[in-house]
N, C-alpha and C positions, 0 to 999 in steps of 0.2 A: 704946477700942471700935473705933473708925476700923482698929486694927492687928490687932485680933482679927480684925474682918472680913477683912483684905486677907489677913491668913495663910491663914484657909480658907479662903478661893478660891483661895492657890495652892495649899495641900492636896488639893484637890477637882481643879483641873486636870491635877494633876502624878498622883492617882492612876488618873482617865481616859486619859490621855495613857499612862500605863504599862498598865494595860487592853488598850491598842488597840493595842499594840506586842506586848502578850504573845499577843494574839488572830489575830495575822495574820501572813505569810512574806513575807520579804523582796525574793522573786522575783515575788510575784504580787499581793501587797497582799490578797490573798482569805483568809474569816475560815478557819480549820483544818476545817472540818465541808465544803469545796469541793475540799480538797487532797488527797482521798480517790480524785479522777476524774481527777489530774492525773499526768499520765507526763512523766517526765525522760531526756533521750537522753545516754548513757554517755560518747560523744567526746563534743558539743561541747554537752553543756549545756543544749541549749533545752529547753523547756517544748513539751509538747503538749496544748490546751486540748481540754474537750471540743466535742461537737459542734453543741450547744447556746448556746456562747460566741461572742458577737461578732468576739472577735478572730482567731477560730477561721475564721467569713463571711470575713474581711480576706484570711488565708489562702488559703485556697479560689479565694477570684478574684486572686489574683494568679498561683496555678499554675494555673490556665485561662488567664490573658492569655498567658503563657511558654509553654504548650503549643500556643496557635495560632498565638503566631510562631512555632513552631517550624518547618522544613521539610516536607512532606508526603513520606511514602514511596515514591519510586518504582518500579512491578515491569514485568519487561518487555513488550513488546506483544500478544504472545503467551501470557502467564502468564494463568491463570485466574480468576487473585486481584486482575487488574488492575479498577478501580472502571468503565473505558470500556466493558470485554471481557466478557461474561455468558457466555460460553463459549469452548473452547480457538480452534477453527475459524474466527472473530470477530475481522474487524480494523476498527479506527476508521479511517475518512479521514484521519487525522494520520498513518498508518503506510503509508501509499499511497506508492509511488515512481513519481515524476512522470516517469520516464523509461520507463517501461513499463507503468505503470497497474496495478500489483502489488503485495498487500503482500508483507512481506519474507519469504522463503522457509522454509516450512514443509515441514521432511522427517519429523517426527513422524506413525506410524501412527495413523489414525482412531480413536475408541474403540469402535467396530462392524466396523473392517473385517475382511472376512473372510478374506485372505490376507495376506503382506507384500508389500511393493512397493521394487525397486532403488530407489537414493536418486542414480546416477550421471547425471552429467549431460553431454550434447553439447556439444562444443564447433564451431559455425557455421559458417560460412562471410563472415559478414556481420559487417563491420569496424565497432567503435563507437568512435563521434565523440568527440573530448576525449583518447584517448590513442595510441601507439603502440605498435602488431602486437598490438592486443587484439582481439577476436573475441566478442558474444553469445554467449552459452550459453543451448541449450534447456532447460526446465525438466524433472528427472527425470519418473518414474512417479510417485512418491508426491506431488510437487509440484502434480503436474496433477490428480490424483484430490483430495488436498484441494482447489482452486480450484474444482473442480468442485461437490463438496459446496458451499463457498462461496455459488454460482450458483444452490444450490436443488437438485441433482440428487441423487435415493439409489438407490445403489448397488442395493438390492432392488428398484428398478422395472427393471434391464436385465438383471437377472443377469448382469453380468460375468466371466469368467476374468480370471486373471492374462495368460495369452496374447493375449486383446482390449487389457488395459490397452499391451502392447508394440505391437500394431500401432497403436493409436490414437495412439502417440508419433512413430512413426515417418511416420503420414500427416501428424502436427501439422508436423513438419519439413522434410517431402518439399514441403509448400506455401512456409512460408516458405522455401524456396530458391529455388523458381520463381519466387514472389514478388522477389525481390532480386534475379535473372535480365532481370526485365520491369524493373524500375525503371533496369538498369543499361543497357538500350537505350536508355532516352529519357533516362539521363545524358549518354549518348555524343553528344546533340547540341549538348555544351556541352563534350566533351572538350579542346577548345583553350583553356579558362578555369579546370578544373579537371580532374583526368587519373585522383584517388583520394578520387571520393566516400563516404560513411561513414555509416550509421543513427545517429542522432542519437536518438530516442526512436522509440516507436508505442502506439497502444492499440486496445480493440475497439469500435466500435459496430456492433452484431448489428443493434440495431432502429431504428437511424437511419440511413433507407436515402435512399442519394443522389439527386440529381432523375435522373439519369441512369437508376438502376435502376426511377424510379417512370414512367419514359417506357418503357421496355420493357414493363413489367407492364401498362401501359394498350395496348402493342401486343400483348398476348397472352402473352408470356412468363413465366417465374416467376422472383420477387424472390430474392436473392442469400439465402444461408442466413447467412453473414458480410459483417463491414465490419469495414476496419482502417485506420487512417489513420496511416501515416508520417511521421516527418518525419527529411528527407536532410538534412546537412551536404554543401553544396558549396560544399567550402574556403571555409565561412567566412559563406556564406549559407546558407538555410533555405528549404527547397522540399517542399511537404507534396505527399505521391502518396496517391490514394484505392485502394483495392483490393478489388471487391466478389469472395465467393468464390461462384460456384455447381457446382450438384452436379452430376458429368460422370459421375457412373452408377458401372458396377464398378473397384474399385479394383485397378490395374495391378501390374506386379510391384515396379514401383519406390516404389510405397506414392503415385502421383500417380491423383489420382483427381475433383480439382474444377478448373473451370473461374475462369481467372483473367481477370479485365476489370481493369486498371492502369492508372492515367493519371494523369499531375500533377492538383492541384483549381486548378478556377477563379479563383484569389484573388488573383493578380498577372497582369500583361498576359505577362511569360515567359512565363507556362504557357498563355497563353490562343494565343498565339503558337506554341508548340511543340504544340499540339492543331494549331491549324489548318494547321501546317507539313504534321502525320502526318497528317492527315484528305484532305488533296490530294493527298499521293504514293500513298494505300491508293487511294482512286478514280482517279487515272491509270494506275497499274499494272494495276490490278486489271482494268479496262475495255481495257488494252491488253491482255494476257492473254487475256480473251474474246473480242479483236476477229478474224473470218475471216484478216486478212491477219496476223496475230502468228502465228496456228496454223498456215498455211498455209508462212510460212518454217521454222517449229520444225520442222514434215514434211518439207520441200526439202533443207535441211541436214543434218538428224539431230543425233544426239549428236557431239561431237568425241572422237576418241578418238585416243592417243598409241601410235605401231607399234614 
């Protein structure tokens, strides 16, 4: 009896055991009535569970982990599709160039503007720092008219010509050279230490106006319409010039037309030094010049002239 019994029990196991083999695939252990939802990939074999499956979850977050190590896509500074940039005209402070307080040069027409705009650009007069026989370049037409946008300003508050857009380049230029004209007089007081100084960087501050200009205004005068602060490479040192611009009325044939106030800033005893050099020789001069007896031989003598 002991052996009857044992037989049917293997009986009994061996035809569960075959049951549960005939009932299920090999790849997946799952009964046949699951293997209806299940997709097989032709290279290399896997299984693709559905969406409802566990293993399925396992999946899923491991192509999330691999897609956020992934590298992020970079577009340029300028592209519109950039995540920083909400619009073409739009630059991040990361895109700023610390040597002129610009971002990088945008020759791309407006999407309003109403004309086109040369895209050529000047080349200066004002030697920059760091290399040899290079020269600043002014920024074109279309360069300046974007920055300006930039700034806040549109184009249908001034109705502009294309012809306004050239003179306005040409005044923008006509100053900075006078500006590097004035700088290059109070270089000369250092000529014997450095013989070929060189702009090193500049940028604008409009409304951060110097004590100098805020001493005038309390004398009655009017505050400077610009501010630009320089800074010289001489040979090898760094000497920042302030330079307020005020407005000198109608604009001349040579496109000069603002009033330029230049002078090293305050910040080292040099500058403080070479102010008060130039502040002694303008009042001695100047006062000789006025004085009866300077006038009086300038009339005695006359002009010299060569026969």
């Amino acid at each position: 009896m002991g052996n009857s019994a044992s037989s049917a029990t293997q009986e009994t196991a061996s035809n569960v055991t075959q049951a549960v083999n005939q009932n299920t695939t090999p790849q997946t252990g799952m009964p046949p009535n699951h293997r209806q939802f299940l997709t097989q990939n032709p290279q290399n074999g896997e299984v693709a569970y559905p969406s409802e499956c566990p293993m399925h979850a396992q999946q899923a977050a491991k192509a999330n982990e691999a897609q956020a190590a992934a590298p992020a896509q970079a577009y340029p500074s300028e592209c519109p599709m950039s995540a920083e940039n909400g619009q073409m005209l739009v630059n991040t402070p990361n895109d700023i160039n610390p040597l002129n307080m610009m971002p990088p040069p945008n020759q791309r027409p407006a999407p309003d503007q109403p004309f086109l705009l040369p895209t050529e650009r000047q080349k200066s007069s004002i030697p920059k720092a760091g290399a040899e026989n290079d020269f600043w370049q002014y920024p074109s037409q279309q360069m300046f008219w974007n920055a300006m946008l930039r700034k806040g300003w549109r184009w249908k508050e001034s109705d502009l010509a294309a012809k306004d857009m050239d003179d306005i380049i040409k005044i923008h230029n006509a100053n900075n050279e006078q500006a590097w004209q004035e700088v290059l007089k109070w270089e000369a007081l250092h000529a014997y230490e450095c013989g070929d100084p060189k702009l090193k960087s500049f940028g604008g501050k409009a409304k951060d106006f110097s004590p100098r200009a805020r001493i005038r205004q309390l004398l009655g005068y009017e505050l400077p319409f610009d501010r630009h602060d320089w800074i010289v490479d001489r040979c090898g040192k760094e000497v920042r010039y302030v330079i307020d611009y005020y407005d000198g009325g109608e604009v001349a044939k040579d496109y000069k037309f603002a009033l330029l106030d230049v002078r090293p800033a305050m910040d080292s005893w040099d500058n403080v030094w070479d102010r008060m050099k130039v502040a002694w020789w303008r009042w001695r001069y100047d006062r000789q010049e006025a004085s009866p007896v300077f006038a009086n031989d300038q009339q005695n003598t006359g002009p010299s002239t060569n026969s």
